[in-house]
C-alpha positions as CSV (number, residue, x, y, z in Angstrom):
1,X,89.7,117.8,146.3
2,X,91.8,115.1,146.8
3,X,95.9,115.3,146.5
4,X,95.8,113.6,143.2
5,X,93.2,115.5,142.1
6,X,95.2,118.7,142.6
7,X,98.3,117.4,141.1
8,X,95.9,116.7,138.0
9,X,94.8,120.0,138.0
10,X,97.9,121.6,138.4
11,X,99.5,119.7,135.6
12,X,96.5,120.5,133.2
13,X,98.4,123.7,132.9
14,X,101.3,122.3,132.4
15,X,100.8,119.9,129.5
16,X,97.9,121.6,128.0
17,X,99.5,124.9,126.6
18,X,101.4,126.2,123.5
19,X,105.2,125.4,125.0
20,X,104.1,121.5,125.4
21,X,101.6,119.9,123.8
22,X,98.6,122.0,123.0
23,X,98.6,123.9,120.0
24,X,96.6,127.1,119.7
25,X,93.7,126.4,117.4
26,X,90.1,128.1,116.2
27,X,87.5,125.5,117.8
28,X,83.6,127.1,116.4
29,X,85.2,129.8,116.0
30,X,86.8,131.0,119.4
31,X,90.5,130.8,120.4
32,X,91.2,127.1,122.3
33,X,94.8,125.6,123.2
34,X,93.6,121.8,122.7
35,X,95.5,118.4,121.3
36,X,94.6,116.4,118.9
37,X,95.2,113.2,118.4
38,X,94.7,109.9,117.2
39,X,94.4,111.2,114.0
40,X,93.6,107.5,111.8
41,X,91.9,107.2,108.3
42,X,89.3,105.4,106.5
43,X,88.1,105.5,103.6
44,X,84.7,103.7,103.3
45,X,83.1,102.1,100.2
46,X,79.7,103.5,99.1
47,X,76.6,101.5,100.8
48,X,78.7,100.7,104.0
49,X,78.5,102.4,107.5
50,X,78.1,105.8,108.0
51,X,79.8,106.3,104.5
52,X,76.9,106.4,102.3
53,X,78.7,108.1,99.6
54,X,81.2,106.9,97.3
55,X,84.6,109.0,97.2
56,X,84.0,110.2,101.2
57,X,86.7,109.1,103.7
58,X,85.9,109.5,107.6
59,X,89.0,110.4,109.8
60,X,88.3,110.0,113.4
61,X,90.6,111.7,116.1
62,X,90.3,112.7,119.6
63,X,90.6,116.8,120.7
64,X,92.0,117.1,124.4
65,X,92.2,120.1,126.5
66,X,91.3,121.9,129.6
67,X,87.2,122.0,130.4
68,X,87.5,124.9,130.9
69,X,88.6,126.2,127.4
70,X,86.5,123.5,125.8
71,X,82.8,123.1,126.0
72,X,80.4,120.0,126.1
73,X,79.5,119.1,122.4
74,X,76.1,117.1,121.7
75,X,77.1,113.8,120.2
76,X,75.9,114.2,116.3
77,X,77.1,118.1,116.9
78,X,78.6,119.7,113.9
79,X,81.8,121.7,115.1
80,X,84.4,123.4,113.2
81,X,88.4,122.8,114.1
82,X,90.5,125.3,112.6
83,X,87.8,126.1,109.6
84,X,87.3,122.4,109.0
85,X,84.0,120.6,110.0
86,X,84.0,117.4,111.8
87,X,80.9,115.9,113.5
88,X,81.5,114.7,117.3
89,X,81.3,111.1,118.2
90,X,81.7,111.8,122.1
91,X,82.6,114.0,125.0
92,X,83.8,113.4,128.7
93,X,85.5,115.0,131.2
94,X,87.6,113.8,133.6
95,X,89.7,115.8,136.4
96,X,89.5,118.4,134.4
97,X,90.5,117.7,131.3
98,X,87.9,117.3,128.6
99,X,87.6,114.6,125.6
100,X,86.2,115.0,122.6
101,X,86.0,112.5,120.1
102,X,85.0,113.1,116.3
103,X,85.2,112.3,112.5
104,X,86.3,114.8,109.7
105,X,84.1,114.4,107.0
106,X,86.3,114.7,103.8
107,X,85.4,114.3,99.9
């Protein structure tokens, strides 16, 4: 490993727990200290986009945290985030950290 990449690692437990950033939350079930963020709204008309259904609204956001709390998630993967279900948009993982990008699905 390069020296950036064990600064990067080293800081993932900095930033990524309970007394910064992350926030302890129920990911499919299993305890995971993760961010989210980018939390933005949309609410689609009926006919348009993935909003097929009038009265639906989409909320996309990004869920960050260590790779090694979080797994790999199937884009089209139905997950659940603290009891609510979202369906992912995209993963990655980078130094460490991983991505995940999805949409609550709310009516």
């Amino acid at each position: 490993m390069s020296l950036f990449q064990d600064q990067v690692a080293a800081d993932l437990d900095v930033f990524v727990n309970v007394d910064e950033f992350g926030k302890l939350r129920s990911l499919n079930g299993a305890p995971a200290v993760a961010c989210v963020l980018s939390d933005a709204s949309v609410e689609l008309p009926a006919g348009r986009g993935r909003g097929e259904w009038e009265g639906v609204s989409e909320h996309d956001f990004t869920l960050r945290g260590k790779a090694s709390d979080i797994p790999d998630f199937a884009i089209d993967q139905r997950i659940t985030i603290d009891g609510k279900r979202a369906n992912v948009t995209g993963s990655t993982e980078l130094h460490g950290m991983r991505t995940i990008r999805a949409r609550w699905l709310d009516s």
